[in-house]
N, C-alpha and C positions, 0 to 999 in steps of 0.2 A: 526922292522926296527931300527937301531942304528949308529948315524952319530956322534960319539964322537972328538968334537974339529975341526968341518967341516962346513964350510959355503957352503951351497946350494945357488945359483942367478937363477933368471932367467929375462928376459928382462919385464919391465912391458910397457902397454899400454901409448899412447899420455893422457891427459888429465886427469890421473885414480892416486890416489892417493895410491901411493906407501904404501908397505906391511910389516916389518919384523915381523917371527915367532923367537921368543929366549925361548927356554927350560930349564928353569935352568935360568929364568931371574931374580931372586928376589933377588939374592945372592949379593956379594959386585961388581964383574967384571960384571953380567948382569946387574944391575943396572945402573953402570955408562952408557956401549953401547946403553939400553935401551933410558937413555936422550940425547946420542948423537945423534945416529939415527933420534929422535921425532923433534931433531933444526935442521934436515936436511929434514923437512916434512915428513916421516914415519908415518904409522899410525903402534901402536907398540902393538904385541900382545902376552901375555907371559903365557907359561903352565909352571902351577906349582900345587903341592898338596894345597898350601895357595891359595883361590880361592878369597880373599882377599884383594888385592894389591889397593893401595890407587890413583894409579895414570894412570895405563894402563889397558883393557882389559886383564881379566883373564881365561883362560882356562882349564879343568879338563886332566888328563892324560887319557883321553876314546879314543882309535881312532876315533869313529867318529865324535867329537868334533875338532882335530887334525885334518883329513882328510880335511874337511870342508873348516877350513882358510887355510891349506898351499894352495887349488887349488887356492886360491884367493892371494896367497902371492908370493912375488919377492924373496927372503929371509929367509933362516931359520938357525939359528945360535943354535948350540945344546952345553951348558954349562951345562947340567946337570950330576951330580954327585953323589956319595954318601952322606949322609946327615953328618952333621956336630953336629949333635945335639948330 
């Protein structure tokens, strides 16, 4: 499944703290949205190969890792790309 440059919503629940998935979150532009998002209560959770990330919940690219949090998520912002390395 491939959602390139596509924001996903969906309505979330009264009282349930809010979700975004960002793919490709580690980079210079998911990072900045990453902490936009978090000052607007988001709880923010980012797949990347760097499992690593020093600030947000990090996720493997496995579907069923994947699968998991979008059922639980409001949002999923897909910035990934080819690597730059």
């Amino acid at each position: 499944m491939y959602f390139h440059g596509v924001i996903f919503t969906r309505k979330s629940k009264e009282n349930v703290m809010k979700k975004i998935v960002i793919a490709g979150g580690t980079g210079f532009i998911g990072t900045y949205i990453a902490k936009a998002y978090e000052k607007r209560g988001y709880e923010v959770i980012i797949i990347s190969r760097n499992l690593h990330h020093q600030y947000y919940k990090t996720i493997p690219w496995k579907e069923d890792k994947i699968r998991e949090e979008l059922e639980s998520s409001e949002i999923l912002l897909n910035l990934s790309g080819k690597s730059v390395d």
